[in-house]
Structure formats: C-alpha cells, structure tokens
VOBA-1610 file (N, C-alpha, C; in pm, whole numbers, padded with zeros to 5 digits, always signed):
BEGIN
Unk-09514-07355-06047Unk-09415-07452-06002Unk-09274-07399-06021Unk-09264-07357-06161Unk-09115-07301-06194Unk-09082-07164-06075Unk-09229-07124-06019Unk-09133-06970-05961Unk-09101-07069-05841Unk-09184-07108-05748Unk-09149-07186-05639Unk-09038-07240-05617Unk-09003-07346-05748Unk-08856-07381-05750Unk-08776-07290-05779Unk-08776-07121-05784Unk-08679-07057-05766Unk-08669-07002-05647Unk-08825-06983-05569Unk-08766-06942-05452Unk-08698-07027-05366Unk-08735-07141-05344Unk-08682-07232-05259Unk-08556-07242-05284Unk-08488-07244-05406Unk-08332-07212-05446Unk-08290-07129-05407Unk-08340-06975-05377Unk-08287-06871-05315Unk-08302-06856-05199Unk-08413-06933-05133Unk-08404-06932-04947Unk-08287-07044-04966Unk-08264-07148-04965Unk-08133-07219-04986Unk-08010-07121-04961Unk-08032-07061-05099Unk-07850-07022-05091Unk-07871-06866-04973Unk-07983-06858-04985Unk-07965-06719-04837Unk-07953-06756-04737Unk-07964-06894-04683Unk-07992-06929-04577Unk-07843-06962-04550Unk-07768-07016-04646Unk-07649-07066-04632Unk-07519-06982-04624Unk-07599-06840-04722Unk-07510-06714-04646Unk-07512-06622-04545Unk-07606-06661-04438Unk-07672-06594-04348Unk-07555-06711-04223Unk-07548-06798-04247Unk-07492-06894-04192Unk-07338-06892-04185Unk-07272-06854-04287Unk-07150-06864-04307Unk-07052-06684-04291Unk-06976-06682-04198Unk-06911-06521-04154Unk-06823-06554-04276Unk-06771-06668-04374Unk-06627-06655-04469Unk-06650-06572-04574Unk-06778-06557-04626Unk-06772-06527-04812Unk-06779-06346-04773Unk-06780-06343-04876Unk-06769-06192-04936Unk-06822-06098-04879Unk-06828-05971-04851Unk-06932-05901-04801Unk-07059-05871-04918Unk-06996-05847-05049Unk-07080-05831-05170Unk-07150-05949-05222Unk-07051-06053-05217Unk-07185-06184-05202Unk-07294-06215-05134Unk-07268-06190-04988Unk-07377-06205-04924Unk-07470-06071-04943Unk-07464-05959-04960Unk-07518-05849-04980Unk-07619-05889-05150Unk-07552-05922-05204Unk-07610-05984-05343Unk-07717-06108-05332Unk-07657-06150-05214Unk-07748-06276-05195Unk-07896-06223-05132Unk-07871-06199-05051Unk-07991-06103-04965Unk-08089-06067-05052Unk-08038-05920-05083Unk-08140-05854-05204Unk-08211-05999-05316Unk-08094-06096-05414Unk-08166-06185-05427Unk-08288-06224-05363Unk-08296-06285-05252Unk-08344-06341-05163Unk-08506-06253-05118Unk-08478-06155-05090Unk-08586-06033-05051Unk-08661-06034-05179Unk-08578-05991-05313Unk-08637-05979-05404Unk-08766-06120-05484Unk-08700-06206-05424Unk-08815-06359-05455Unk-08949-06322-05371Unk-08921-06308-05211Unk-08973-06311-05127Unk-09065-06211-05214Unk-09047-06078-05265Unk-09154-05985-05253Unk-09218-06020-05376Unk-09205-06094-05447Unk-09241-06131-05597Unk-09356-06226-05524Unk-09303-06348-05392Unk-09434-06418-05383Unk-09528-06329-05298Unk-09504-06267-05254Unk-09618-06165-05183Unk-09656-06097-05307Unk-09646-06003-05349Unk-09725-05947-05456Unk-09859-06039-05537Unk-09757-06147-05564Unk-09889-06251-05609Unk-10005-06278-05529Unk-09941-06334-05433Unk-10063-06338-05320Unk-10135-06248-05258Unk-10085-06134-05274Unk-10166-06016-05260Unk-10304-06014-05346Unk-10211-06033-05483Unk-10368-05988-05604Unk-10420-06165-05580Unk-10390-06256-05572Unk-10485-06395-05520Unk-10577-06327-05425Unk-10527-06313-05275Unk-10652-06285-05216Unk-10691-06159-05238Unk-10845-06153-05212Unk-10990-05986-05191Unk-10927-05981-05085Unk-10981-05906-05059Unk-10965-05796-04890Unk-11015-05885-04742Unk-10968-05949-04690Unk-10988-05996-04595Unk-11047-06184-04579Unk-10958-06183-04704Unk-11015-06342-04731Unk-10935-06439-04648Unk-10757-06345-04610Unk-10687-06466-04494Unk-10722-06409-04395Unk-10705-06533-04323Unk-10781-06554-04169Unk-10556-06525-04121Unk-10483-06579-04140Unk-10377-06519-04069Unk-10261-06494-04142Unk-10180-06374-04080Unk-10010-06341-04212Unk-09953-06376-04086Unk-09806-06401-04073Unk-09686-06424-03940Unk-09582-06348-04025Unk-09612-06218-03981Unk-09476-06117-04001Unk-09351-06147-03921Unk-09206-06143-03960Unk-09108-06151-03925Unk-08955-06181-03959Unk-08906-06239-03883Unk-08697-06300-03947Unk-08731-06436-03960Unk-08648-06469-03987Unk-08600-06625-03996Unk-08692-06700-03925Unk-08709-06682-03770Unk-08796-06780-03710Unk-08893-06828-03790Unk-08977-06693-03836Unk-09120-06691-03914Unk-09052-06728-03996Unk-08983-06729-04100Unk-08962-06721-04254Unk-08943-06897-04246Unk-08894-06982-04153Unk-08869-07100-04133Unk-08981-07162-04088Unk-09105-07114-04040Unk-09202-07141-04009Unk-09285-07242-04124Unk-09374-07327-04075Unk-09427-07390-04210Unk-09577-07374-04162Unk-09630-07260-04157Unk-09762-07219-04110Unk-09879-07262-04181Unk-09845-07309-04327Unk-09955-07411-04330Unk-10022-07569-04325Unk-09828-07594-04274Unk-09851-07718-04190Unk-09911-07717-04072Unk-09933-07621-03984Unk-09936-07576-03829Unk-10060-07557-03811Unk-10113-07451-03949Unk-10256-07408-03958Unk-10330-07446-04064Unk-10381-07576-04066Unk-10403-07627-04177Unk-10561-07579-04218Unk-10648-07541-04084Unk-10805-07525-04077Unk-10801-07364-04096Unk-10674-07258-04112Unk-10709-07142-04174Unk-10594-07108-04309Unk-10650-07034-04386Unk-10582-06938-04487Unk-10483-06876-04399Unk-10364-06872-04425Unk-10241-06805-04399Unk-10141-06779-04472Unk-10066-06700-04438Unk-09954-06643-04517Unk-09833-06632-04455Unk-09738-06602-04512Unk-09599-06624-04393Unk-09530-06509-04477Unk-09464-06413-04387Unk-09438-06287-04451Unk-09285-06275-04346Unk-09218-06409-04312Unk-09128-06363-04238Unk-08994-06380-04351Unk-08855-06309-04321Unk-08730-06291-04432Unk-08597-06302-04301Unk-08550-06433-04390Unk-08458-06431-04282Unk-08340-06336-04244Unk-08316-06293-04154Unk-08194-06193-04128Unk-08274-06002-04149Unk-08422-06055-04118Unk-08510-05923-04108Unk-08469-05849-03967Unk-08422-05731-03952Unk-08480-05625-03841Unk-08611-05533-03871Unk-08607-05467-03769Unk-08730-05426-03726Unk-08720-05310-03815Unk-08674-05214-03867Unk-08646-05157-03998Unk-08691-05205-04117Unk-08595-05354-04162Unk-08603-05399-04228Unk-08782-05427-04236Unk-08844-05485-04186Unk-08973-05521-04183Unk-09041-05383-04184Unk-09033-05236-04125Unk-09134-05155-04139Unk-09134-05107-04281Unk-09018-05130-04346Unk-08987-05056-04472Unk-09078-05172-04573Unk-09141-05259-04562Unk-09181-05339-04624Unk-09321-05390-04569Unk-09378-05317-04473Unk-09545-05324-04435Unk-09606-05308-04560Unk-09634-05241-04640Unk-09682-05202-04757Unk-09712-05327-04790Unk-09603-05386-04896Unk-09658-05493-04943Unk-09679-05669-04858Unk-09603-05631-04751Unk-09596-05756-04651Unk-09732-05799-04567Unk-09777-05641-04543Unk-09874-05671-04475Unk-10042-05561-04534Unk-10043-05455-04545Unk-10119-05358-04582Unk-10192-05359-04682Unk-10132-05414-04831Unk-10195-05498-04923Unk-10276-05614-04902Unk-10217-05704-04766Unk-10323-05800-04788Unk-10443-05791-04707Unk-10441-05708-04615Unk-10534-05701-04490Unk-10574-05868-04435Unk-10511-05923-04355Unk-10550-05983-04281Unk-10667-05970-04149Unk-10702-06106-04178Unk-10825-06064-04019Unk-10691-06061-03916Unk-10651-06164-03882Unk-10497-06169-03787Unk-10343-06143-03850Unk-10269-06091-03753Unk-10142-06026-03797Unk-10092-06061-03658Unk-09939-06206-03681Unk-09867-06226-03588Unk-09740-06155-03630Unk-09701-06114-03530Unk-09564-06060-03542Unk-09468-06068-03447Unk-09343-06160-03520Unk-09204-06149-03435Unk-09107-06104-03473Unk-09054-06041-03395Unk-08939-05928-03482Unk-08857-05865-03358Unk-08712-05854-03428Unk-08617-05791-03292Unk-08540-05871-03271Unk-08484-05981-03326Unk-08382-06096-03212Unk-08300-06031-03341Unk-08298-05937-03469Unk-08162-05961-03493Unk-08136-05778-03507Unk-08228-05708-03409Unk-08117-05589-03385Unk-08199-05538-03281Unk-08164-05636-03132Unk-08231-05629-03093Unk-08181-05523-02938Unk-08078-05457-02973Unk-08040-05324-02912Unk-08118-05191-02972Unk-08180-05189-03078Unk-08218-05105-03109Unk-08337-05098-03173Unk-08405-05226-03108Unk-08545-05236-03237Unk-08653-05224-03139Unk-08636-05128-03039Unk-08719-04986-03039Unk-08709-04855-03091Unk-08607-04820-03153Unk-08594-04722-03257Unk-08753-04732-03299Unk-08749-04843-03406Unk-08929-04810-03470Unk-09024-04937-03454Unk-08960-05002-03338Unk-09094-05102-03291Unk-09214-05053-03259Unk-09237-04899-03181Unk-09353-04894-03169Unk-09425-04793-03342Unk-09314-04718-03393Unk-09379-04737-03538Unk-09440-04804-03626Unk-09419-04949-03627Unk-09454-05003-03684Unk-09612-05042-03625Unk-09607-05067-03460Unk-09775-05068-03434Unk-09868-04963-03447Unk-09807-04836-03455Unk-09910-04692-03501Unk-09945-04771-03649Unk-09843-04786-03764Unk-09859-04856-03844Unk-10001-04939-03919Unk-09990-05008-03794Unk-10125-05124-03827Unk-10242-05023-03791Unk-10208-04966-03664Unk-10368-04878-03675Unk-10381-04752-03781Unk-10309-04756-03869Unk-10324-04615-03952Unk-10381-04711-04069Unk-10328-04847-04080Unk-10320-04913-04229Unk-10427-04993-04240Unk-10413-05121-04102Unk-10507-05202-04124Unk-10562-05200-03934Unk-10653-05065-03992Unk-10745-05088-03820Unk-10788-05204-03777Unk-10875-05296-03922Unk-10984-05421-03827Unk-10894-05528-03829Unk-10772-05515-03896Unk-10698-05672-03803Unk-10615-05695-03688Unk-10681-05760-03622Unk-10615-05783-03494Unk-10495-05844-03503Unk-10414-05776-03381Unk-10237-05746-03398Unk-10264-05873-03287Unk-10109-05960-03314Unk-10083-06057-03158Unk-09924-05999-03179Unk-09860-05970-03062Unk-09729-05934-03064Unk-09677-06054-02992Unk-09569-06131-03058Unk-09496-06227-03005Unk-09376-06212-02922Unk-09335-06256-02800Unk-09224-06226-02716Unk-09086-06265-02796Unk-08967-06215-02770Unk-08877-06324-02875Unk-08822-06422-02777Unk-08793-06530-02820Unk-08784-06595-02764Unk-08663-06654-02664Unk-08639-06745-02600Unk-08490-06735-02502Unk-08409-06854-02618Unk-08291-06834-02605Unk-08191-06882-02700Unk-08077-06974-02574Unk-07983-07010-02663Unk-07896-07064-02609Unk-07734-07016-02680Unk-07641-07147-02645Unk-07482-07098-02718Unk-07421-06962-02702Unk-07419-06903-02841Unk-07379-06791-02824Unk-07473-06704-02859Unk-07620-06726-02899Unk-07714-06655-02861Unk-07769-06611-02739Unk-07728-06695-02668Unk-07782-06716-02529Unk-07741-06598-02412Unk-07598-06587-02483Unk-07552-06454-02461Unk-07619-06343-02450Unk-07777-06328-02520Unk-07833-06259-02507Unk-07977-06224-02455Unk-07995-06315-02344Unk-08145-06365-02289Unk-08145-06286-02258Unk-08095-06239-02116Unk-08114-06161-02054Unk-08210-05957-02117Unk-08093-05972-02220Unk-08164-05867-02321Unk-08323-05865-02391Unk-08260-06014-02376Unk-08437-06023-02458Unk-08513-06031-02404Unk-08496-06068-02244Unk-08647-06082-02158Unk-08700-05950-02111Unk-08572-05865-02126Unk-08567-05708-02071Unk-08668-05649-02168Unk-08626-05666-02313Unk-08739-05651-02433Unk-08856-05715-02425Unk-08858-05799-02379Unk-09049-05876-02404Unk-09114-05817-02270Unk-09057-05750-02189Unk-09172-05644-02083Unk-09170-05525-02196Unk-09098-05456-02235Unk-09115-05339-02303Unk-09241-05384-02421Unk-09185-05511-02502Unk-09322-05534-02598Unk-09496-05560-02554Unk-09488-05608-02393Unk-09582-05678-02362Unk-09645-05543-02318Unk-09570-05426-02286Unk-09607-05295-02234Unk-09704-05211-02348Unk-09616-05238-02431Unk-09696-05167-02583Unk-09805-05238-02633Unk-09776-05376-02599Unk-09932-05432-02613Unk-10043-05410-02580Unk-10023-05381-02462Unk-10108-05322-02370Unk-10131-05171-02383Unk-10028-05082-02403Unk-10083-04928-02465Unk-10171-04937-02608Unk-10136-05022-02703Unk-10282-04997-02806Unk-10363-05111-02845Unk-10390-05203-02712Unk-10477-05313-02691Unk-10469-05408-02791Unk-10337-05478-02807Unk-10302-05554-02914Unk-10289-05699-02788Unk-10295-05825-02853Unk-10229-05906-02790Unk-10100-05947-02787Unk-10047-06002-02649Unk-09922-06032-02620Unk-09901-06172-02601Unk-09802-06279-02672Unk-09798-06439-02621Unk-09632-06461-02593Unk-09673-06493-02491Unk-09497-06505-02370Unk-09433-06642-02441Unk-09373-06646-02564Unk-09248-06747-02626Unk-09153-06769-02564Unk-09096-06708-02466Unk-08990-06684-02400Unk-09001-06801-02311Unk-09085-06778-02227Unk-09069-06888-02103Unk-09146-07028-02131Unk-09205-07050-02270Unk-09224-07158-02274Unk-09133-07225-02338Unk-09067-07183-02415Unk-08916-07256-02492Unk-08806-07233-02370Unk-08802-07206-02249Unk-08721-07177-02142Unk-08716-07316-02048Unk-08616-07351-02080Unk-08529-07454-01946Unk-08498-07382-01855Unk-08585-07387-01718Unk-08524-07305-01601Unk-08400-07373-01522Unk-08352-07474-01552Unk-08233-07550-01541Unk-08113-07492-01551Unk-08131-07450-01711Unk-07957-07396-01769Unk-08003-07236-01768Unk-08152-07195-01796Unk-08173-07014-01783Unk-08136-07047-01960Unk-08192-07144-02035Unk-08161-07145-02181Unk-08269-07217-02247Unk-08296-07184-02373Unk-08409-07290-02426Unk-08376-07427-02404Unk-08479-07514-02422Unk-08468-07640-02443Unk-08351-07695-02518Unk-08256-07770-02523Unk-08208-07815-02628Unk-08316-07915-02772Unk-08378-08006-02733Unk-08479-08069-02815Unk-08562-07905-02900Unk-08560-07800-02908Unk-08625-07705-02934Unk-08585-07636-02998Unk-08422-07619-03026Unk-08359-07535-03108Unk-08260-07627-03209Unk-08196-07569-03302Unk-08115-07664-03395Unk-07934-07577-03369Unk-07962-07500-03296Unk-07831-07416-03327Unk-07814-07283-03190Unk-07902-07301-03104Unk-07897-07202-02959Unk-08045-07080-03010Unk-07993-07078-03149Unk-08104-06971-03189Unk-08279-06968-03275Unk-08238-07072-03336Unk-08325-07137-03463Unk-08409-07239-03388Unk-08504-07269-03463Unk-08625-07352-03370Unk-08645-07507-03433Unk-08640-07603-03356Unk-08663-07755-03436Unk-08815-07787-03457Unk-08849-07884-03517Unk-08975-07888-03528Unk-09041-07922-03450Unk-08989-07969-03332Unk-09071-07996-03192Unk-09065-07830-03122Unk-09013-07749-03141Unk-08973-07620-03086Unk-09106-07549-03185Unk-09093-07507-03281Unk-09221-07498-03378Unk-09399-07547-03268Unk-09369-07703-03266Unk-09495-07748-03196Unk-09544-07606-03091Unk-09440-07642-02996Unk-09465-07559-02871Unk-09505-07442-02904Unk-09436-07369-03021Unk-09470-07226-03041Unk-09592-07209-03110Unk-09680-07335-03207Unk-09791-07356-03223Unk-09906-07323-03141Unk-09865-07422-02974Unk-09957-07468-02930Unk-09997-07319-02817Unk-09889-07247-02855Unk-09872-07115-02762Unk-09951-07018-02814Unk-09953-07028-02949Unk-10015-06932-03002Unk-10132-06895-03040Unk-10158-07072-03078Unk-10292-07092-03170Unk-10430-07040-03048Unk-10438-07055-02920Unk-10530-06967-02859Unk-10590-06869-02872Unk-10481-06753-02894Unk-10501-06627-02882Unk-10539-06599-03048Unk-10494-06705-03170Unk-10568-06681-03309Unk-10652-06715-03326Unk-10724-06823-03256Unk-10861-06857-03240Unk-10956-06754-03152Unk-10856-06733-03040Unk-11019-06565-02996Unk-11020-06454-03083Unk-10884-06412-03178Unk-10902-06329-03200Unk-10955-06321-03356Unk-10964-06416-03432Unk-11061-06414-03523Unk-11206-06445-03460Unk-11280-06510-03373Unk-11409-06492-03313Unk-11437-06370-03312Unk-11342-06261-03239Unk-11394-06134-03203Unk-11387-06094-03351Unk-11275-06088-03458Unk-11307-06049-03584Unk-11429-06044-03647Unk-11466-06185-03635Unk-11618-06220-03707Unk-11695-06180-03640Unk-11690-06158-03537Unk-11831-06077-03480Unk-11846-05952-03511Unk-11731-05896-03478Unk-11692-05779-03481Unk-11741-05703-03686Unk-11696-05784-03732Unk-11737-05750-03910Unk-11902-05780-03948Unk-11948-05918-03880Unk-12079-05944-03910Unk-12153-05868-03869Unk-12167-05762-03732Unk-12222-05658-03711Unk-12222-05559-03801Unk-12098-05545-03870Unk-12053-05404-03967Unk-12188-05409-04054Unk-12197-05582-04114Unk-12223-05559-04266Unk-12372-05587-04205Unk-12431-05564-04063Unk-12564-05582-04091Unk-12615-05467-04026
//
C-alpha cells in the first residue's frame, strides 16, 4: 500500500511537470528520473510476482498507455501496463529488459512515437527485431498513433504518414497492426473527436472505450493462437 501511495504521488507530480513549459529545466529533469525510477521499482516487482508466461497481456508505451487503466478495460485477463509518460521510442527500447523481456508476456501491445515522432524510426524497427530475439512466443500487436487535435493536431498529418510506415513493418515480421487513428478521427474537422480527448492529445475515458473496443479483437485472437500454439509445444 505504502509503495503504491508513492507511486501515485510521483505520477501526480510528473504528470504536472510534463504539463507545465514554466519550472526549471532541472526540476523537471529531477522529476522524470523520479518518476521512471518508481515506475521501474513497480515492474521489477511484478516481474518476480509473475513465472514465465502467467500474463495474458503488458501495453508498452507514453502517457497514452501509462494513463491507461488496463485493468479496468481488461478485467477477464492478467495484465500489466508498462507505459511512462513523456516516453520516446529510445526511451522505451532502452528499457525492454525490464519492461518487457523479464516478464514474457503471451501478448505485447505497443504504442509509441507521438512524442518523437520525427524520428522514432531511428529504432522503431529495433525495437521489433527486439521482441523476436527476446520474446519469440509473444505475440506483438503494433498500435497506430493516434489523430490529435489543438496544437497537436498540428501534427496528423505526420502521424498518419507514420502509421503506413508502422502498419508496413507489421507486416514485414508478421506482427499485428490496429488502425487508432481513424477510429478516434472526426472526418468533419480531419481531428479526433472532441468527447475523446481531454486536451487535443490525451484520451478521455470515453476515448479509452473506443480504443478498448478497437483493440480487444485482435487480443482475443491472438492469445487463442498463443494457446494453441504452446499446448502443442508441451504435448
């Protein structure tokens, strides 16, 4: 209970410096590491909690994920939430190890890229060699990022340019791909929903639903094929 109530104190105050351009550069830099440093303290635990393939799903990623409440969403599987807000795609490969590789999941969602997202092909497709070097039998779903608004919005266009490049790589090492983009998309304004976001960028809890109801398909076939796929192994 006591660590919990520290992390939740430190997603608090990270969240609030992730938010704010006034304070310090060394504050927020202090805050962060804080912040990362909780984060990897509750993964480690949950690492040695679960054996080898006991969760059914992890949701690697930034903020979206890290704001995610995946075991409200997924209440009928074991999951984990491995997203850190103000993560790039760097940021996240440098931290597969214990984020993801330690725990071996049967499923591994991943969204990543809306916050460097000029350059997070540098090691986006690193990170999927990654899973097949680390954790061959869990099946990868690669998530599109999604369309924004305000002064995020500023950057759709970029991002839809990126979710063919991701949906491409999906398809080079037979991972799955789920299109977020155009279902949080008002073809009206060419912007997400308003009811869907809290801020042009961030997702409301009706925005969440949708990205639920988008997803949960492709985690339901792809643990079937898991279990088949393992129950053969062990017989």
């Amino acid at each position: 209970m006591k660590r919990k109530l520290c992390i939740l104190i430190a997603c608090l105050f990270a969240f609030a410096y992730f938010c704010s351009c006034k304070k310090d550069d060394k504050e927020l830099e202090q805050a962060i590491l804080q912040y990362r440093a909780e984060k990897f303290a509750t993964y480690q635990e949950e690492n040695e909690q679960y054996a080898d393939y006991e969760v059914d799903v992890a949701f690697l990623g930034d903020s979206l994920t890290d704001g995610y409440d995946v075991k409200k969403y997924y209440p009928q599987y074991l999951v984990c939430n491995r997203g850190i807000g103000g993560e790039t795609t760097i940021g996240l490969e440098e931290r597969m190890t214990l984020s993801l590789y330690d725990l071996k999941p049967k499923v591994a969602v991943m969204l990543i890229g809306a916050n460097n997202m000029s350059s997070m092909f540098d090691n986006y497709e690193n990170i999927l060699m990654g899973f097949i070097s680390n954790v061959p039998n869990t099946k990868i779903v690669l998530l599109s990022l999604t369309s924004m608004s305000k002064e995020w919005g500023k950057k759709n266009q970029l991002a839809a340019y990126n979710n063919v490049k991701i949906k491409m790589l999906a398809e080079k090492y037979s991972f799955e791909f789920v299109d977020l983009y155009s279902a949080l998309l008002n073809l009206e304004t060419g912007e997400i929903y308003d009811e869907y976001t809290t801020d042009g960028g961030h997702l409301t809890p009706l925005g969440y639903e949708v990205l639920t109801a988008k997803i949960t398909p492709t985690i339901e076939k792809q643990l079937i094929v898991w279990n088949q796929e393992n129950s053969l192994s062990v017989l």
